[in-house]
C-alpha positions as CSV (number, residue, x, y, z in Angstrom):
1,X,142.1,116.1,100.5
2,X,144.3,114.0,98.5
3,X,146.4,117.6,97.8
4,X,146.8,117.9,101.3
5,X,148.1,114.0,101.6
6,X,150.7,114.5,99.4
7,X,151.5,117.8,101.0
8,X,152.1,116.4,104.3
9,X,153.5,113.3,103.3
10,X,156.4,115.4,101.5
11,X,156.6,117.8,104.7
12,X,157.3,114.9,107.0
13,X,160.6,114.5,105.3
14,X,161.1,110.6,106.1
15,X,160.6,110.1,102.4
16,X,163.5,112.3,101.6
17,X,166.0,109.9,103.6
18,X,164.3,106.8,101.7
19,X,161.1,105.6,104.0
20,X,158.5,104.6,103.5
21,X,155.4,105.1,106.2
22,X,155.4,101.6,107.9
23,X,159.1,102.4,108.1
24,X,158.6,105.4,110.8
25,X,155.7,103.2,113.1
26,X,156.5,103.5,116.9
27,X,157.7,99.8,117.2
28,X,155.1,99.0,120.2
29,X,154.4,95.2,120.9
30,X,152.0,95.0,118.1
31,X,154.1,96.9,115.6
32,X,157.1,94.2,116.6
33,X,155.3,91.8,116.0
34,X,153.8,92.7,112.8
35,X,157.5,93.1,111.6
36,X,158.3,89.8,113.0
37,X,155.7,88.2,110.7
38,X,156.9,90.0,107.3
39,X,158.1,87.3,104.8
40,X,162.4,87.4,104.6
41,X,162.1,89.7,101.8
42,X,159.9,92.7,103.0
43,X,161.9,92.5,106.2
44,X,165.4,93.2,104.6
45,X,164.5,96.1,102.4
46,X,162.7,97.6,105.5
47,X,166.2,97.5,107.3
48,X,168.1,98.5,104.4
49,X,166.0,101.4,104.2
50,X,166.3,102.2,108.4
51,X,169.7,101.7,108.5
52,X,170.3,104.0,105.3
53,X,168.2,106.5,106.8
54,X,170.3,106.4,109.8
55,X,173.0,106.9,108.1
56,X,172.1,109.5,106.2
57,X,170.7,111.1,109.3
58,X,174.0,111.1,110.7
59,X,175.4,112.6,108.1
60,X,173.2,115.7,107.6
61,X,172.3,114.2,104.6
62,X,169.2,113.3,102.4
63,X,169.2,111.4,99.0
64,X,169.2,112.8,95.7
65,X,165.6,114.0,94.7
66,X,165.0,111.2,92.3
67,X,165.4,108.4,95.1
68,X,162.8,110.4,97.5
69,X,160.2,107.8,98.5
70,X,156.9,109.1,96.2
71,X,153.3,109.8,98.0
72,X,152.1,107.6,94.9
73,X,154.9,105.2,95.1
74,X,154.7,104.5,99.4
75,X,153.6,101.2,100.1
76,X,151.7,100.2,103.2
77,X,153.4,96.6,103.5
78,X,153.4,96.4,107.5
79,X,149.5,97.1,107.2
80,X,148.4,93.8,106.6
81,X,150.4,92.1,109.0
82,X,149.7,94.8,111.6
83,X,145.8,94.5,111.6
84,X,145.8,90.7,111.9
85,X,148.1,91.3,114.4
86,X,145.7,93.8,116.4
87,X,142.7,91.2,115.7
88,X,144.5,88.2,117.4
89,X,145.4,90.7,120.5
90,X,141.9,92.1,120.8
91,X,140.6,88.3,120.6
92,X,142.7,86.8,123.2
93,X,141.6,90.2,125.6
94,X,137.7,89.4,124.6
95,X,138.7,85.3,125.4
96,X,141.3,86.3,128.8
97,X,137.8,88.2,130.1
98,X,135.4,85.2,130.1
């Protein structure tokens, strides 16, 4: 399974323009918030990384190989943040139907 991870992960390409995972999220309510929440530091390499990628998008271009993102080396840093998000939501819906 984990052969097939590392297969897909490679074969989504984001990690050739420098993402990371959490970096490619749909940015839904929860996911804003989640990113809102990420200490000062987390939050500016996340942008520096989007907004290379965008640039590098627009040029046709993707980084040399030995700056790809690695499967091994992805961090899920927005994970965290995300499911305490998620809980707090999913509380307030359980305390909003009372």
């Amino acid at each position: 399974m984990d052969k097939f991870r590392k297969w897909y992960y490679n074969a989504a390409g984001f990690n050739k323009l420098g993402l990371m995972r959490d970096d490619t999220w749909y940015e839904d309510d929860d996911v804003k918030e989640a990113v809102r929440r990420l200490p000062e530091h987390l939050y500016n390499e996340r942008m520096f990384r989007i907004k290379r990628a965008l640039d590098l998008s627009l040029k046709h271009q993707i980084l040399p190989k030995d700056q790809w993102v690695k499967y091994e080396e992805d961090q899920h840093y927005l994970e965290p943040y995300l499911k305490e998000v998620i809980r707090e939501r999913l509380e307030r819906e359980q305390w909003n139907k009372k």
